[in-house]
C-alpha positions in Angstrom: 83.9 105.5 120.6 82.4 107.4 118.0 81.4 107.6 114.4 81.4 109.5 112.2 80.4 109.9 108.7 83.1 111.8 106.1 81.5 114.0 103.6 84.2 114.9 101.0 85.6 111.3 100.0 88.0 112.4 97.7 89.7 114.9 99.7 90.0 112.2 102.4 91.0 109.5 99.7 93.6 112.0 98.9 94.9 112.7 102.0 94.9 109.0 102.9 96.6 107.7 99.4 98.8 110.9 98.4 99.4 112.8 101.2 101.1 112.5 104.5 98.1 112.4 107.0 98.0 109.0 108.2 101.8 108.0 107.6 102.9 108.1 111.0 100.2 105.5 112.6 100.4 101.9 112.6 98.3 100.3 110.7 96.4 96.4 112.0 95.1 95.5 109.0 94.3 96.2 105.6 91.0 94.7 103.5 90.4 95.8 100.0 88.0 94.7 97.1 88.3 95.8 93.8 89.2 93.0 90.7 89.7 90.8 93.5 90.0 90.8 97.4 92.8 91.9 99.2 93.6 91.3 102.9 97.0 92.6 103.9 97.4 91.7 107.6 99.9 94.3 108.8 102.3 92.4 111.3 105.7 92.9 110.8 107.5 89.7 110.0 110.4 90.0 111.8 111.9 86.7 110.2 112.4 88.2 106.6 114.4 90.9 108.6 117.8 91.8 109.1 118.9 92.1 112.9 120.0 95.5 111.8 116.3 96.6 110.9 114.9 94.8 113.9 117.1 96.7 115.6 116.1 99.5 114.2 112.4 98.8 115.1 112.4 97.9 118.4 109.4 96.5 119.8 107.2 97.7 117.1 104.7 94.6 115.3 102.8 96.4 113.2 103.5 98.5 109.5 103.6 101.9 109.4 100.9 103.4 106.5 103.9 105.2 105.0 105.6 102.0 104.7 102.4 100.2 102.6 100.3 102.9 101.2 102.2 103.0 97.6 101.0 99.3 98.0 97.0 100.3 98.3 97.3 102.8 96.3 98.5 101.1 93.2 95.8 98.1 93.9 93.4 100.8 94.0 93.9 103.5 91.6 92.3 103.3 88.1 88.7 104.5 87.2 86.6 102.8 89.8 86.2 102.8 93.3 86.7 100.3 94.9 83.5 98.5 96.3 85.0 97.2 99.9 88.0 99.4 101.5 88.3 98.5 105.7 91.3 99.9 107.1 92.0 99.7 110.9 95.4 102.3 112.0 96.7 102.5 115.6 98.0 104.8 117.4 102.1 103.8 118.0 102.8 103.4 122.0 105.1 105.7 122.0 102.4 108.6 120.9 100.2 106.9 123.5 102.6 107.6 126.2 103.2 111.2 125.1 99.8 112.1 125.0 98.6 110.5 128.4 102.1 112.2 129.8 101.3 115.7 128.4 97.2 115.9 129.1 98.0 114.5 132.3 95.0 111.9 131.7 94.5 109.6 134.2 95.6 106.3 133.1 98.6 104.8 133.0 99.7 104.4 129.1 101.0 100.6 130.1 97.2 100.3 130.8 95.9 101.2 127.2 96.3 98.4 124.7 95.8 100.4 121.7 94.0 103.5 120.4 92.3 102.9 116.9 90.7 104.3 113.8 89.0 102.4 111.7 88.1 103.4 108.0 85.2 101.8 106.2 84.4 103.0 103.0 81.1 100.3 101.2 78.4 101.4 99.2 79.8 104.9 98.4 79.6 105.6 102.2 83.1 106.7 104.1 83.0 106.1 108.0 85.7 106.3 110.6 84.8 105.4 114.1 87.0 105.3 116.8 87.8 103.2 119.1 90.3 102.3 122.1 91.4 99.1 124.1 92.6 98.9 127.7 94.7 95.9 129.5 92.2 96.3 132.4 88.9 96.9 133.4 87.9 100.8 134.0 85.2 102.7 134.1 87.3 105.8 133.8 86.2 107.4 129.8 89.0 110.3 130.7 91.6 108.4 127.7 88.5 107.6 125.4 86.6 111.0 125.7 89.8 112.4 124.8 90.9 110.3 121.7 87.5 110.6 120.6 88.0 114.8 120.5 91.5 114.1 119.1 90.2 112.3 116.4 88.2 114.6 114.8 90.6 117.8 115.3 92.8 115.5 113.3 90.2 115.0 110.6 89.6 119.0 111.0 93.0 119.9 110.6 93.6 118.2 107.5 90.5 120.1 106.1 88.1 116.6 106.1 85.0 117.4 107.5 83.2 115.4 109.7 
């Protein structure tokens, strides 16, 4: 785990409400104050959907930001910032499993529970700290280390600096 501290908040407000960085990750939850306080929990309800879009799902539970962020952004945008803004995104399985397969990492991706990043932005501050969660006990850091590094060569190559 690690945290870290972004320094241009609008760039990264940009890239998180405009652009396309963080569509592809799930997102666990959303929590948002501005007029009022907003808690989306991001579970997929599976009972308001047709068996042609579960289908099309599979065995994903959670939103995708692409799927919700025209949703924040609308209950945020105006001419003040929000004063509360927690968002938690995880990594989908599927990138999990890619990534352990391809770095060769030592764990089995059935083993990790989730990989995280978690977006806090209160009193004018903006910091993401990551974070990961394993089905077993290990002292093994390999998958954490290198989530941690992946993290913020994401944040890099999307010009946010860290």
């Amino acid at each position: 785990m690690v945290s870290f501290n972004v320094i241009d908040i609008k760039l990264f407000m940009n890239n998180l409400l405009r652009e396309k960085m963080f569509d592809e990750f799930e997102v666990s939850s959303v929590e948002l104050n501005t007029f009022t306080k907003f808690n989306i929990s991001c579970d997929l309800n599976k009972k308001y959907l047709s068996s042609d879009e579960i289908e099309i799902l599979g065995d994903r539970k959670l939103v995708k930001w692409s799927e919700i962020k025209d949703i924040a952004f609308y209950m945020i945008k105006g001419n003040k910032t929000p004063s509360y803004l927690k968002i938690v995104f995880a990594l989908p399985h599927d990138k999990i499993e890619s990534m352990v397969k391809k770095h060769e990492l030592s764990i089995k991706a059935d083993n990790v529970n989730g990989l995280f990043i978690n977006i806090l932005f209160e009193d004018n501050v903006l910091k993401c700290t990551t974070g990961s969660s394993m089905n077993i006990f290990t002292l093994d850091k390999t998958l954490e280390n290198y989530w941690d590094n992946s993290v913020k060569t994401f944040f890099k190559k999307h010009g946010i600096a860290v």
